[in-house]
PLY file of the C-alpha trace (Angstrom):
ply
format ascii 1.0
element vertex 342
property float x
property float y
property float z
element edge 341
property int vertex1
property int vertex2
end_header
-32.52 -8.94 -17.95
-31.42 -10.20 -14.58
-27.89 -10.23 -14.27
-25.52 -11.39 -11.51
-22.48 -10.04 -9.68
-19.93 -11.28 -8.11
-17.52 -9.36 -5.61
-14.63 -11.21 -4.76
-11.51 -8.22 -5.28
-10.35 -8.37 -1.12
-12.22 -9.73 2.23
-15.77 -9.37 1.18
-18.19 -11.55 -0.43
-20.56 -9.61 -2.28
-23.38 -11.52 -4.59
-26.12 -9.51 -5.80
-28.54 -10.32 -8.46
-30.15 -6.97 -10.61
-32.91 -6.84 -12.82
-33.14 -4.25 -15.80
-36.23 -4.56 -15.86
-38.03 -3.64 -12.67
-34.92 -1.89 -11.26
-34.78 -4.83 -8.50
-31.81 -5.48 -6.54
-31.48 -8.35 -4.22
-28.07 -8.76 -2.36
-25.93 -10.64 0.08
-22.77 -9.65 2.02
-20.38 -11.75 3.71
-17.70 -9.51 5.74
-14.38 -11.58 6.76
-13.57 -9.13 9.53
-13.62 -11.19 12.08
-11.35 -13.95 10.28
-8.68 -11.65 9.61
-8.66 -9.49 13.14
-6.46 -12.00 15.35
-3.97 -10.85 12.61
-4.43 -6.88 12.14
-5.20 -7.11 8.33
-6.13 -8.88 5.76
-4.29 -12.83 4.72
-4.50 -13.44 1.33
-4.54 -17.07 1.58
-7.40 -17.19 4.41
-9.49 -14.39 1.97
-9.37 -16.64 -1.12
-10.48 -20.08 1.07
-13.51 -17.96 3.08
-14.57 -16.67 -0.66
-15.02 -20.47 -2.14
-16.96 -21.12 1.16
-19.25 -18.36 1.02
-20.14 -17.76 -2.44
-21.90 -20.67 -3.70
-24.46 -20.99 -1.12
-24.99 -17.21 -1.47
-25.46 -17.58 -5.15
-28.21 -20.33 -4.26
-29.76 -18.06 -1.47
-30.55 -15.53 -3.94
-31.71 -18.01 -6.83
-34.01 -19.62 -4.68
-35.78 -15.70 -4.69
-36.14 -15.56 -8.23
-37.10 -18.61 -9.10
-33.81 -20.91 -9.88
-30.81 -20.60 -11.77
-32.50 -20.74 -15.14
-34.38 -17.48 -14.49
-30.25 -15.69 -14.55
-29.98 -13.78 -18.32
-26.78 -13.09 -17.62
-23.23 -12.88 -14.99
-21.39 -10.26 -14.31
-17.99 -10.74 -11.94
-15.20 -8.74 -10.40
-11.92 -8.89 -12.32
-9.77 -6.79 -10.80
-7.98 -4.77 -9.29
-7.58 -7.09 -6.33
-6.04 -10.03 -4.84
-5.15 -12.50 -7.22
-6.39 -15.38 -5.39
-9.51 -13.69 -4.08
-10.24 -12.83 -7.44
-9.82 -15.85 -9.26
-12.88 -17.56 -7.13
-14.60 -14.89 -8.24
-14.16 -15.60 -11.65
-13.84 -19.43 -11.87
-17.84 -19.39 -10.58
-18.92 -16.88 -12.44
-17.27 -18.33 -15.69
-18.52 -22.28 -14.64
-22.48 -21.05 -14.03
-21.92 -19.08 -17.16
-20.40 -22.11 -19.49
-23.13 -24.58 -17.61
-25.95 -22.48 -18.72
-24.61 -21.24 -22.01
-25.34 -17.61 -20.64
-22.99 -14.38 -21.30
-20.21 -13.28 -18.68
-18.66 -10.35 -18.02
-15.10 -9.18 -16.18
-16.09 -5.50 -14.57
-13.15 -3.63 -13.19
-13.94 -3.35 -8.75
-13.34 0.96 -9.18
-15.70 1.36 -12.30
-18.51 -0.48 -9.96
-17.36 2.29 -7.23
-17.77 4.96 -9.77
-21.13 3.89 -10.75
-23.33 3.33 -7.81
-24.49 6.36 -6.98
-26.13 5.63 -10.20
-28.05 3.46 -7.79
-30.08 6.36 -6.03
-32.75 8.26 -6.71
-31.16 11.25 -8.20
-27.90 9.44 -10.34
-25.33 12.05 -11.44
-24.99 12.48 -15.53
-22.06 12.78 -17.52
-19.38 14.33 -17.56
-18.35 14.64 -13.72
-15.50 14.63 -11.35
-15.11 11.23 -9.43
-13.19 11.04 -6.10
-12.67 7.06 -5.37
-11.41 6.83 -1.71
-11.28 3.11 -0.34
-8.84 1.01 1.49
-6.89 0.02 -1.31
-7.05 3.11 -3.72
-7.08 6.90 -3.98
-8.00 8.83 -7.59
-9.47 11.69 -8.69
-10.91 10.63 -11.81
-12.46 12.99 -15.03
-15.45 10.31 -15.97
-16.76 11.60 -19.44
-18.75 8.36 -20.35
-19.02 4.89 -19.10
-15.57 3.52 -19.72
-14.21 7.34 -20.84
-11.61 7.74 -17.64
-8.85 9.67 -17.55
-7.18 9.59 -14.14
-6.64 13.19 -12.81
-3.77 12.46 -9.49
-4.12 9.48 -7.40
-1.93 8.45 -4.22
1.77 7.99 -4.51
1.90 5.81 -1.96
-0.76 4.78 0.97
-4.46 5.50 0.06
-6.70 7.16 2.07
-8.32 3.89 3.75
-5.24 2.43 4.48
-3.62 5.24 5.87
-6.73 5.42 8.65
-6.09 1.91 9.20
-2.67 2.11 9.90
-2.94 5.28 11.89
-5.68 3.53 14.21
-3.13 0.84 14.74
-1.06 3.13 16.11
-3.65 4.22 18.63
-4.03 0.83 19.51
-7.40 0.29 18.14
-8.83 -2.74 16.83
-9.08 -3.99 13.38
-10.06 -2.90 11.24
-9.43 0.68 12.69
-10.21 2.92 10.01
-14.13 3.80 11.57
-13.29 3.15 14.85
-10.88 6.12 14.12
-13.36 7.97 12.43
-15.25 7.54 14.89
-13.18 8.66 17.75
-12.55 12.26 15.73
-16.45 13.18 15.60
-16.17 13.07 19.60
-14.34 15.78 19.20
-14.13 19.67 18.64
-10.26 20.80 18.81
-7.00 19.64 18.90
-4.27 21.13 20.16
-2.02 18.97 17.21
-1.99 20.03 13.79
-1.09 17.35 11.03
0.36 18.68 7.61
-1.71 18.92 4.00
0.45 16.69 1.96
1.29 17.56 -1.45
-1.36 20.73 -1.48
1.45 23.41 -1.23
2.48 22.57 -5.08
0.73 22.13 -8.29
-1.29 18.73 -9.59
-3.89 16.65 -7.75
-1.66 13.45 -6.89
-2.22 12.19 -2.77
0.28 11.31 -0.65
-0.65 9.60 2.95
1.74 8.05 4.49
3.21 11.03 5.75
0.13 11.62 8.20
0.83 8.28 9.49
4.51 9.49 10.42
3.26 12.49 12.00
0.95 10.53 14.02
3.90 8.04 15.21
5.48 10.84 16.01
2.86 12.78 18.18
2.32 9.11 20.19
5.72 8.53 20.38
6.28 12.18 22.42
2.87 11.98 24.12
3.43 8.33 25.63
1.32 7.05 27.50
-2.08 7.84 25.35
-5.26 8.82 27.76
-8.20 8.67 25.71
-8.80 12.74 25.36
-5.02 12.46 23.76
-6.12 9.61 21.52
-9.39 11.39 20.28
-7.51 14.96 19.85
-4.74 13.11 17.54
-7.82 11.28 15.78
-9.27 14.58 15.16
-6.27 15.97 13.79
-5.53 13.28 11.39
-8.98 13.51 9.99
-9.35 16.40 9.32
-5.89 16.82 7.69
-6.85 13.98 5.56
-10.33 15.43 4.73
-8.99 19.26 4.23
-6.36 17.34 2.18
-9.28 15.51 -0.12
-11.28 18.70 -0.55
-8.57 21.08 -1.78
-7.62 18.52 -4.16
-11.53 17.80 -5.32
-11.61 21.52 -5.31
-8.94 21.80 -7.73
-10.37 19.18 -9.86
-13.56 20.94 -10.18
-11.57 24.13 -11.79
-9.10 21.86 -13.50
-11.91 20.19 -15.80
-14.49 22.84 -15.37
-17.38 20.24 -14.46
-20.65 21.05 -12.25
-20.73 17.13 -10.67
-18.82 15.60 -8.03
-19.25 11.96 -6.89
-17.58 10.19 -4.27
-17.95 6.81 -3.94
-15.40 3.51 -1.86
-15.94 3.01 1.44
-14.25 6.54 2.99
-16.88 7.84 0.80
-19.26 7.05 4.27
-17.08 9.00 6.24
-19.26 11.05 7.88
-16.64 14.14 7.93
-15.86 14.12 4.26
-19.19 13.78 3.48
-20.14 17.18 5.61
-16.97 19.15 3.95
-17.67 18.13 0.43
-21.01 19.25 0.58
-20.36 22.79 1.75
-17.58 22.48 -1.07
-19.90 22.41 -3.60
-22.66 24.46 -2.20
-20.18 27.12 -1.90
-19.33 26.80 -5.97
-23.23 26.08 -7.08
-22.05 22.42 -8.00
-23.35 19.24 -7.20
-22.12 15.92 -5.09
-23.56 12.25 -5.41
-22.94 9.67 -2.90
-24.25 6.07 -3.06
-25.44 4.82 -0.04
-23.73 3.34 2.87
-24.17 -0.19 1.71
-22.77 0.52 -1.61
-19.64 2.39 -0.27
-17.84 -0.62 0.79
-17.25 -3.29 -1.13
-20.26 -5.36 -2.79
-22.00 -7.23 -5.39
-24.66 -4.60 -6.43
-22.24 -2.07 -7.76
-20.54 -5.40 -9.96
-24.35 -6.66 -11.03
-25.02 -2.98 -12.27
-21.95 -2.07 -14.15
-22.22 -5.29 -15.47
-25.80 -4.80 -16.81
-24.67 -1.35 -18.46
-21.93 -2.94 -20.61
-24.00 -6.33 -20.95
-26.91 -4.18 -22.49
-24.43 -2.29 -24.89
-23.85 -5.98 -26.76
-20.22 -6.92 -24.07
-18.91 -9.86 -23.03
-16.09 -11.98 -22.73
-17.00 -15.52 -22.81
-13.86 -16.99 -24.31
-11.25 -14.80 -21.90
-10.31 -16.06 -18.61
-7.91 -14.20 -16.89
-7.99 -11.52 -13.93
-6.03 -8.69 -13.97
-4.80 -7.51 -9.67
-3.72 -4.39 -11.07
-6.04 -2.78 -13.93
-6.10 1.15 -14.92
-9.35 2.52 -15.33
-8.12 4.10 -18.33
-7.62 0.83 -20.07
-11.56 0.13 -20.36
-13.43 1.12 -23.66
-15.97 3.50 -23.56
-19.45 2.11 -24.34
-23.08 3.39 -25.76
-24.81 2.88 -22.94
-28.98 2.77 -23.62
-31.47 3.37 -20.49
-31.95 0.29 -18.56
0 1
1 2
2 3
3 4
4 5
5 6
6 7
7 8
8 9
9 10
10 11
11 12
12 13
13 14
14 15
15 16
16 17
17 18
18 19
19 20
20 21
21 22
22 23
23 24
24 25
25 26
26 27
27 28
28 29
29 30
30 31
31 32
32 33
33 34
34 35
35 36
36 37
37 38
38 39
39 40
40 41
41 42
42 43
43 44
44 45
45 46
46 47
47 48
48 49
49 50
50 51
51 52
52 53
53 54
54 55
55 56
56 57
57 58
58 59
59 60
60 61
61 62
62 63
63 64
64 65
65 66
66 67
67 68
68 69
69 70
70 71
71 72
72 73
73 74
74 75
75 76
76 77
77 78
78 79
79 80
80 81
81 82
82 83
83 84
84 85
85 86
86 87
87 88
88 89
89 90
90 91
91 92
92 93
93 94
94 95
95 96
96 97
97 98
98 99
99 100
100 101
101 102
102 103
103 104
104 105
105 106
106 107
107 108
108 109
109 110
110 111
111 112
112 113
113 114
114 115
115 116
116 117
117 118
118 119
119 120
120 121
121 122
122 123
123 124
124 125
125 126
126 127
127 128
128 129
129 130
130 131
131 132
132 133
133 134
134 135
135 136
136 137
137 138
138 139
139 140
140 141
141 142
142 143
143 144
144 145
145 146
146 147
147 148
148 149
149 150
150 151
151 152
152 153
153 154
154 155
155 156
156 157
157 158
158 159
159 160
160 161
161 162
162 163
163 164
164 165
165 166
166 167
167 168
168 169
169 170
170 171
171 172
172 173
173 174
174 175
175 176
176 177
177 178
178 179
179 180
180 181
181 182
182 183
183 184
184 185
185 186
186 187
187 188
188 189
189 190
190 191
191 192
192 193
193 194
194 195
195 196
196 197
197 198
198 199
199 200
200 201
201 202
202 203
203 204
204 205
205 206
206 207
207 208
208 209
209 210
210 211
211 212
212 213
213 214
214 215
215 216
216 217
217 218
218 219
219 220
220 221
221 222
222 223
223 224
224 225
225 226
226 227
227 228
228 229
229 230
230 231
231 232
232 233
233 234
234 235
235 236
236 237
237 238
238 239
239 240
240 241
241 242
242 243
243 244
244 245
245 246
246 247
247 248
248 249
249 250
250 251
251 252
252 253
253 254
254 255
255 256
256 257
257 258
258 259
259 260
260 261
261 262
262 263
263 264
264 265
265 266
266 267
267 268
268 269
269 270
270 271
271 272
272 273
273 274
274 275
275 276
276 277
277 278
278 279
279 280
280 281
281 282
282 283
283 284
284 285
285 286
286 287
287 288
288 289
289 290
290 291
291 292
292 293
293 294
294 295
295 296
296 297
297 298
298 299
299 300
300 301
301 302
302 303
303 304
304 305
305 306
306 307
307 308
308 309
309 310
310 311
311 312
312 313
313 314
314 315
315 316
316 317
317 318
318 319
319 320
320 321
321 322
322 323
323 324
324 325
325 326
326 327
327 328
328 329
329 330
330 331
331 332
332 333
333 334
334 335
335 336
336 337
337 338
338 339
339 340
340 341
């Protein structure tokens, strides 16, 4: 069965077409960065308009690999979370190709395609394991069972861990989108003389909160004024590692809290090279496990859509006759499926 994504949830164009068969996946990526920079985020408006230019003659790109559009079996799109508008081109292309060529069509929810692509790799983690979903728009620590068995262990009560880099690089005065540039900055360096605090890790539970490391960091610039650039990486370093030390006591706590052997991190912090490096030693220390998809299927994209979509295509889904997208969307509201090897 070849099946096509969609990604459509934010700034990024991600079509990807997956085959069951041979395990092929062929992909595109369209990154609006440099549309939405003059601004310092992200427009709504401009996202939605760049997605209905993109995606069609992506779609066709790939098609023309596999032979034409009759060769699809099947479509698979992003529903949500997301931006409504953003996620509505998604959808009205995915559901049009689907209706013109009488084909099924699925709605996948963005953070279940996060969760699943380390299945992607070589090694995929099994069932049951810990998820950690760390991107610019979300924060959870999730207990994944089974596909579509989520129960959300503590997420962010306020900025996730994405957009809390962003907004901290801002601060420094780097450009957008900030968030690796920052990263970046920190692995420069070995000490800083600031320390930042571990948010919510003095009490019980495994909720985030990060937009108190973007106060501190105000704070530091604001007394420290003018930045030089040993300033800018020490306060870098300090944030990043707060926010790392932060991720790992909760993932630690996790781990003991469901009593699982697995941990796999996935969104785009999940590339940060930092977290990566502390939540290995993590788990080597405790004779567990961590899974990471690759770089290219940390941020957003259409491979992680086209292979969550083939999972709950090949258990008998779809949802031809619904058309609606959902910007916010629990994990916990999905159905579990039976799930047979692709």
């Amino acid at each position: 069965m070849k099946v096509l994504g969609l990604e459509s949830s934010c700034d990024e164009t991600g079509i990807a077409i997956f085959d069951t068969n041979t395990g092929q996946m062929r992909q595109r990526l369209y990154s609006q960065i440099e549309r939405h920079r003059e601004y310092g985020g992200v427009v709504p408006e401009l996202a939605s308009r760049d997605h209905v230019v993109k995606t069609a003659p992506m779609i066709g790109e790939l098609l023309d690999e596999i032979g034409g559009v009759q060769a699809l079996d099947a479509i698979a799109y992003t529903r949500g979370p997301g931006l409504i508008g953003a996620l509505m081109v998604g959808a009205s292309i995915a559901r049009g190709l689907a209706w013109a060529l009488e084909k099924p069509v699925l709605g996948i929810h963005h953070m279940e395609g996060h969760l699943l692509a380390p299945m992607l790799e070589d090694n995929p983690p099994e069932f049951p394991f810990v998820a950690l979903l760390v991107s610019g728009g979300h924060t959870l620590l999730v207990d994944a069972r089974a596909i579509g068995n989520y129960r959300i262990l503590g997420e962010s009560l306020d900025d996730a861990v994405g957009e809390a880099f962003d907004k901290t690089a801002k601060l420094l005065d780097l450009p957008y989108p900030g968030g690796p540039l920052l990263a970046a900055l920190a692995d420069k360096v070995d000490a800083s003389r600031f320390q930042f605090p571990r948010p919510m890790t003095n009490r019980p539970g495994l909720d985030f909160s990060f937009s108190g490391l973007k106060t501190a960091a105000l704070n530091i610039i604001h007394q420290h004024s003018p930045l030089d650039e040993t300033l800018k990486g020490e306060i870098a370093f300090a944030f990043q590692h707060a926010v790392v030390d932060t991720l790992r006591i909760k993932c630690s706590r996790a781990i003991d809290q469901t009593g699982y052997s697995r941990l796999v991190v996935a969104g785009g912090v999940g590339a940060n090279r930092r977290l990566r490096q502390v939540l290995e030693r993590l788990v080597q220390e405790r004779g567990a496990q961590v899974f990471f998809p690759a770089p290219e299927y940390c941020t957003d994209n259409g491979a992680m859509i086209a292979y969550a979509g083939a999972l709950r295509l090949s258990a008998g889904e779809c949802d031809n006759n619904v058309f609606n997208v959902l910007p916010r969307w629990s994990l916990e509201d999905l159905g579990e499926v039976a799930v047979c090897e692709l």
